[in-house]
C-alpha positions as CSV (number, residue, x, y, z in Angstrom):
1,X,38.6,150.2,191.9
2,X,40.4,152.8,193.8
3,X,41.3,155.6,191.3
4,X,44.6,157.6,190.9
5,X,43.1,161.0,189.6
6,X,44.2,164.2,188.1
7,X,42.4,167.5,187.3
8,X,43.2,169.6,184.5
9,X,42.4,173.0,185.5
10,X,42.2,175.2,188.7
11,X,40.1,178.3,187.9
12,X,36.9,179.1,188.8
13,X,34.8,176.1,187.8
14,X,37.5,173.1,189.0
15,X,38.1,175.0,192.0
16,X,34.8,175.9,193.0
17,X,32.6,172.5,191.7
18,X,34.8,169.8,190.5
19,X,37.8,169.2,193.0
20,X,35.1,169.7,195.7
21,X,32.9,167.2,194.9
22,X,36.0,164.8,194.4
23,X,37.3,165.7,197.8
24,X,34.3,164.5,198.9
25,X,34.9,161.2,197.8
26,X,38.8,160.6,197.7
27,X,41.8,161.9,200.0
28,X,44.2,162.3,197.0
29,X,44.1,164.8,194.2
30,X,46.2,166.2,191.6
31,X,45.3,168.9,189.9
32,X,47.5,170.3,186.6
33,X,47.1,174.7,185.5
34,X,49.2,176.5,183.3
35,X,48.9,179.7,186.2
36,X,52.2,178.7,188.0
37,X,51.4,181.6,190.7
38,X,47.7,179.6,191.3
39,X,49.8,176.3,191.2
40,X,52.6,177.4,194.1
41,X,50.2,179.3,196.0
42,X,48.4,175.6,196.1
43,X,51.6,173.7,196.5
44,X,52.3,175.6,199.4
45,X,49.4,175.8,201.5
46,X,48.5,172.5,200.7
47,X,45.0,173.3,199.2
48,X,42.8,176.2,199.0
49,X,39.7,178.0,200.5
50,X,36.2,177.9,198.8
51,X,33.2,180.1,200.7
52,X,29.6,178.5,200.1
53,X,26.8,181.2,200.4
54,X,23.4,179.8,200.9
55,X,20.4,182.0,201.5
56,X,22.5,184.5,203.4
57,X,24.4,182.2,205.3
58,X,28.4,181.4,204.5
59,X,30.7,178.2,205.0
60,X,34.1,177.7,204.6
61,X,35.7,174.6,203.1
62,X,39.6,174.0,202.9
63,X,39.8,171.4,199.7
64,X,43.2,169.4,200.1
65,X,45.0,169.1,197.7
66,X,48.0,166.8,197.5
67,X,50.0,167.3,194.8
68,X,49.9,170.2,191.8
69,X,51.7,171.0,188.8
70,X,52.7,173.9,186.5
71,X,51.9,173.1,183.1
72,X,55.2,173.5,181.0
73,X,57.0,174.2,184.0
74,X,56.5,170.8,185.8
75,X,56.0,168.8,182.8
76,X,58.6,165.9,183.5
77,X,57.1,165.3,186.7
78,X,53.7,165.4,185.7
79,X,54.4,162.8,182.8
80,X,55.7,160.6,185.5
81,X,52.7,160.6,187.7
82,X,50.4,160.3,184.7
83,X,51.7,156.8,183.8
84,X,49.6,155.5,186.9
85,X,46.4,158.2,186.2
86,X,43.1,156.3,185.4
87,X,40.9,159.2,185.9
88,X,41.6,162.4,184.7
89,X,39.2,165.5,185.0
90,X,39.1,168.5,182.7
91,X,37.5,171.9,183.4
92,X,39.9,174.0,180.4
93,X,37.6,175.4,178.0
94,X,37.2,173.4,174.8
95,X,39.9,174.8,173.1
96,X,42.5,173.4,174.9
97,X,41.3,169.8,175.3
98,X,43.8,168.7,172.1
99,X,46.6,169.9,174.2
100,X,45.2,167.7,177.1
101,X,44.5,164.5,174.7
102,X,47.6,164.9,172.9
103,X,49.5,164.5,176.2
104,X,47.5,161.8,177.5
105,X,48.1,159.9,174.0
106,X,51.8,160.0,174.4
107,X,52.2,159.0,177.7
108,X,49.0,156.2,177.8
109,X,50.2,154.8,174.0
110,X,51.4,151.5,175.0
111,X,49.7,150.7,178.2
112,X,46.8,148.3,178.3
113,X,45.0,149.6,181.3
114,X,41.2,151.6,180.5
115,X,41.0,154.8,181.1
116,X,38.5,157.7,182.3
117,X,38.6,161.2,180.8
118,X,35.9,163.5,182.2
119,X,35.3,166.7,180.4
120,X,33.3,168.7,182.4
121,X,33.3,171.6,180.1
122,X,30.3,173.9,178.5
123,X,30.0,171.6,175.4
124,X,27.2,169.1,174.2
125,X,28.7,165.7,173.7
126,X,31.8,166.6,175.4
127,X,32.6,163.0,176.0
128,X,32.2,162.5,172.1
129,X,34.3,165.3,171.6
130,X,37.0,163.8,173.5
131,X,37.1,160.4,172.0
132,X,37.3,161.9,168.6
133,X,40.4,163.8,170.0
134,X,41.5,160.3,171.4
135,X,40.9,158.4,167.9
136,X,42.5,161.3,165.9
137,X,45.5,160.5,168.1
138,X,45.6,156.9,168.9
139,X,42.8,154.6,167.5
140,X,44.1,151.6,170.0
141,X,44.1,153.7,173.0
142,X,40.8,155.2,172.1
143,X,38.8,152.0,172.3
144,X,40.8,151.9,176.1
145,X,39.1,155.4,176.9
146,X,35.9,156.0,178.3
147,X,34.8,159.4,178.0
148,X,31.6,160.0,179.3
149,X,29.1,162.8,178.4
150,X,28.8,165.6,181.1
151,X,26.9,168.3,182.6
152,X,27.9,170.6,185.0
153,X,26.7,173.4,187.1
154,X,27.6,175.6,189.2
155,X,28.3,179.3,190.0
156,X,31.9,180.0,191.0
157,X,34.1,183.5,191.4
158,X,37.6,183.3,191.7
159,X,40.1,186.3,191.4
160,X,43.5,184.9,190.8
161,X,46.1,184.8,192.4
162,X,44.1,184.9,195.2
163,X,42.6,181.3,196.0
164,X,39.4,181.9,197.8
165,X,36.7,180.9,195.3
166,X,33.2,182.2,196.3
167,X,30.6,179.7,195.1
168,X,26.6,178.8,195.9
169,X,25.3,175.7,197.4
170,X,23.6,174.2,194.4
171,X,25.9,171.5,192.8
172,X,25.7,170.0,189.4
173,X,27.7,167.3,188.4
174,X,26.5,164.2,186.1
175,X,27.9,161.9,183.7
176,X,26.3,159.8,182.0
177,X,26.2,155.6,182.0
178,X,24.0,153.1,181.5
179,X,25.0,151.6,184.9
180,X,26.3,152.7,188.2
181,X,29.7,153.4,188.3
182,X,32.6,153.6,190.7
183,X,33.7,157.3,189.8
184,X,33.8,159.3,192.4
185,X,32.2,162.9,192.4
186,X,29.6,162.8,189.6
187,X,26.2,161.8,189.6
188,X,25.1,159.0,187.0
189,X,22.1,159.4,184.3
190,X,20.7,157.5,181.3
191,X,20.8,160.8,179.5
192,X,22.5,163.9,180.0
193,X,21.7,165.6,176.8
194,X,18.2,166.7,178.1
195,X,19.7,168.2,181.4
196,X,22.5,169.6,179.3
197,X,19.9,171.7,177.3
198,X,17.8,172.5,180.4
199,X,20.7,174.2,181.7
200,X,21.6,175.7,178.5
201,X,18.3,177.5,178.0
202,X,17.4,178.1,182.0
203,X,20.5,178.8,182.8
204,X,23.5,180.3,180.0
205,X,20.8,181.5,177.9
206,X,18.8,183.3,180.9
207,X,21.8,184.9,182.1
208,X,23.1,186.1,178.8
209,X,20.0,187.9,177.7
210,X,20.0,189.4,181.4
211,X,23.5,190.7,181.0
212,X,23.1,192.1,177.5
213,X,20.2,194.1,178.8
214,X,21.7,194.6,182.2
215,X,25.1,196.3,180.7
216,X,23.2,199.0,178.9
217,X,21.3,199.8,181.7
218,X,24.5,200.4,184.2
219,X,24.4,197.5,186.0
220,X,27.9,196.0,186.9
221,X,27.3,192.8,188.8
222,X,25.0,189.8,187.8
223,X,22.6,189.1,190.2
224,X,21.6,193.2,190.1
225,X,20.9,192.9,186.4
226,X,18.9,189.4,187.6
227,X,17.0,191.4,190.4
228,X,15.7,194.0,188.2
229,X,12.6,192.8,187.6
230,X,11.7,195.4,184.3
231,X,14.9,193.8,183.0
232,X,13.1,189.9,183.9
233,X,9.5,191.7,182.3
234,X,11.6,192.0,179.3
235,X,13.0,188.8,178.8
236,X,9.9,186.4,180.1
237,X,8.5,186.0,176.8
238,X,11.5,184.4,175.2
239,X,12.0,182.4,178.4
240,X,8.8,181.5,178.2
241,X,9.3,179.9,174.4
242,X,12.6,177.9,176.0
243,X,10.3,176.5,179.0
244,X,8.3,175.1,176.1
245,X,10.8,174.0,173.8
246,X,12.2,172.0,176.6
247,X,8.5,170.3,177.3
248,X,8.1,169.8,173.8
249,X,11.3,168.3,172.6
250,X,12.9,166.6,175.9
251,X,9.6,165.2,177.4
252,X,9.9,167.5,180.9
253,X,7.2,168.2,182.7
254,X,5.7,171.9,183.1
255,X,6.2,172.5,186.6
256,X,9.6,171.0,187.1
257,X,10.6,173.4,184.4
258,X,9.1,176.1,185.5
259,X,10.7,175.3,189.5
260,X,14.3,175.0,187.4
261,X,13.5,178.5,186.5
262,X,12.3,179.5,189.3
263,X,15.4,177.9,191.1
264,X,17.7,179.5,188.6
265,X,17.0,183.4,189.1
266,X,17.2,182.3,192.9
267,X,20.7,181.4,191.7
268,X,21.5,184.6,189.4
269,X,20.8,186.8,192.0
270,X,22.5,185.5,195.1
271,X,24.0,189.1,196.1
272,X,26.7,187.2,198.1
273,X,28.6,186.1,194.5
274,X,30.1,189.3,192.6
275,X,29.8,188.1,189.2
276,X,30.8,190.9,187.0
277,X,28.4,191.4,184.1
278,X,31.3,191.5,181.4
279,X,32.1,187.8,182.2
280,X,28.5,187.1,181.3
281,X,28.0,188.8,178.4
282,X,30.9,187.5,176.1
283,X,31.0,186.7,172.4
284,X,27.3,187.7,171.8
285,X,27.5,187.3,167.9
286,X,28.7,184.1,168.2
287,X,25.4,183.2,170.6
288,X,23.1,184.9,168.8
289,X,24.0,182.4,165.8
290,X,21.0,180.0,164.3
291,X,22.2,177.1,166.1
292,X,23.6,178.6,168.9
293,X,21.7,179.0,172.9
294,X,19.1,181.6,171.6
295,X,18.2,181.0,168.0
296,X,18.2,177.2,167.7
297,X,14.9,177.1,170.2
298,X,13.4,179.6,168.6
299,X,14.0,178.1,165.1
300,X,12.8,175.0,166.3
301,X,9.3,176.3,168.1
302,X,9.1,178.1,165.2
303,X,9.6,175.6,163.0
304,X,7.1,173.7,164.7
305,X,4.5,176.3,163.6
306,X,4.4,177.3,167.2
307,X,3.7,181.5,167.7
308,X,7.0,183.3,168.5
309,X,5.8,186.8,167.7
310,X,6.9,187.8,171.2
311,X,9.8,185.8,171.5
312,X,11.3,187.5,168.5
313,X,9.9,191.0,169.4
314,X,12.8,189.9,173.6
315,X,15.2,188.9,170.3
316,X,15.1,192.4,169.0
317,X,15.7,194.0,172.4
318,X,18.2,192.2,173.3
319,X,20.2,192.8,170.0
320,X,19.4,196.3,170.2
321,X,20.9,196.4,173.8
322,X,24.2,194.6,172.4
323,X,24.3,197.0,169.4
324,X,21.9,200.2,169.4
325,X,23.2,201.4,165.6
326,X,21.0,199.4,163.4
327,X,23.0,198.8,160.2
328,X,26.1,197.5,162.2
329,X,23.7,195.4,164.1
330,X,22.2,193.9,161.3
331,X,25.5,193.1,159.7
332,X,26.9,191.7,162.8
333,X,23.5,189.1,162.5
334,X,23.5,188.6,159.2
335,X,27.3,187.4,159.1
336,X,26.8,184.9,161.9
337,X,23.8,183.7,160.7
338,X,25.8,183.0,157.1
339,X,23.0,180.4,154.6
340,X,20.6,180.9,157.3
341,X,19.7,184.3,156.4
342,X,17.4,182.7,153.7
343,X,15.1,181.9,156.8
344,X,11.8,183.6,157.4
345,X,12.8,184.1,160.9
346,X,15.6,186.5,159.9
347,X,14.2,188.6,157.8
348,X,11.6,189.3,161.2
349,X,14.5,190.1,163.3
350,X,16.3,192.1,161.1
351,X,13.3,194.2,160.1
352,X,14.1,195.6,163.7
353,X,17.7,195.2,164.3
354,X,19.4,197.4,166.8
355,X,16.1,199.6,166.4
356,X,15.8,201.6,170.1
């Protein structure tokens, strides 16, 4: 099948990993951003400029793009091309993938042709997510959607309006199937819901906890907080309960774990991408919830009756660094852990809370 395609999204992430790896396969793409200066700057040059840093070493890419469009600016136009669309890419945060659904509902109603919608955003069971969108909207259309789930990976720095985006040479990019596909740009797995959490833990989770400590130490970029290794003496206990949650519960094996680790604060600390520490270190009540990237794994290993003496003694560091005053930090916790403050667990990280 040769696919008409469209991306929804050109910041960092769609710039830097998705519309890449689809140039790669396809001489025609279409991307759709609500940042008309992005858009024109695009529309005019006819593409944009990545830089891929490897080990010291950087390449430049020019990723062509063909045709792009200014959400609520261009929207006639972009309707019109849509009608023939039988891929579409996201990379828009999840909170804007109703607006994306809701358009593609209205304009794909009463076609019969089957249709691909990629969500390659930071959410488990994206492509669930998606169809529930589509089925809220449409339930004929939906059961003409496929929505794969979807991991991706990879570490991006854009500065709009400027187009260069300064990325690594690690990709990741997988959907997943039960058999090959014709898609082009991702990779195809029987289950992405393992390498979703891998990344989760050795990678968001990793990097969060070395921002939060990295902030209150003065740091400003991410890959100084990575390369301060009392910061990494700090946090190995509670990376070394995720390494083992991810053996126990998804069936990995030791070493390659510990080589994704390994491979990962290779990553963080590439001095060559200027991550700012502030873009890292976001919304830290929310993660710190009891199903969220740090508690849920040590619940679980917990649960387990595993020891997670130390990996509760990195929590209370970490919380501390986020929030030295101790009775704001504790009600910070206690509100996003709501019912779950019944929990053991709490009551052993709050005995501590924001304690320096």
């Amino acid at each position: 099948m040769v696919h008409t395609l469209l991306h929804f999204g050109a910041g960092a992430l769609g710039r830097g990993l998705i519309l890449p790896l689809l140039a790669n396969q396809t001489t025609h793409i279409c991307i759709a951003d609500t940042n008309t200066a992005v858009v024109d700057k695009i529309r005019s040059e006819g593409g944009y400029p990545i830089a891929v840093f490897d080990r010291g070493r950087r390449g430049d890419e020019f990723i062509p793009i063909s045709r792009a469009f200014a959400l609520g600016r261009d929207d006639h136009a972009l309707d019109i091309y849509l009608r023939e669309v039988n891929l579409v890419t996201t990379s828009v945060q999840v909170g804007n993938l109703p607006d994306v659904v809701r358009r593609l509902a209205r304009i794909w109603r009463s076609s019969p042709k089957r249709r691909t919608v990629i969500g390659c955003e930071n959410l488990r069971k994206v492509g669930g997510f998606i169809e529930a969108l589509f089925r809220a909207e449409n339930v004929e259309l939906s059961d003409r959607i496929f929505a794969p789930d979807c991991v991706v990976d990879r570490i991006c720095s854009a500065s709009p309006p400027d187009l260069l985006v300064e990325t690594e040479y690690y990709t990741e990019w997988v959907i997943e199937a039960s058999i090959n596909t014709d898609i082009p740009g991702p990779n195809i797995a029987a289950d992405v819901d393992r390498l979703f959490f891998r990344k989760r833990y050795l990678v968001n989770t990793l990097a969060d906890a070395v921002a939060f400590i990295g902030i209150r130490k003065g740091h400003s970029l991410l890959h100084e907080a990575v390369s301060d290794r009392a910061i990494l003496r700090e946090v190995s206990p509670l990376l070394a309960l995720l390494r083992s949650h991810l053996v126990r519960v998804f069936a990995f094996d030791q070493k390659e774990i510990m080589d994704y680790q390994d491979l990962s604060l290779e990553r963080l600390s590439n001095p060559s991408i200027s991550r700012r520490l502030e873009t890292v270190a976001r919304d830290p009540w929310r993660k710190f919830g009891p199903t969220e990237r740090f508690m849920e794994p040590l619940l679980a290993e917990s649960d387990a009756g595993r020891d997670v003496t130390a990996a509760v003694q990195t929590m209370r560091s970490i919380i501390a660094n986020v929030e030295p005053e101790r009775a704001t930090a504790s009600s910070l916790l206690s509100s996003s852990w709501g019912t779950w403050v019944t929990n053991p667990l709490f009551g052993k990280l709050i005995d501590e809370c924001g304690a320096r």
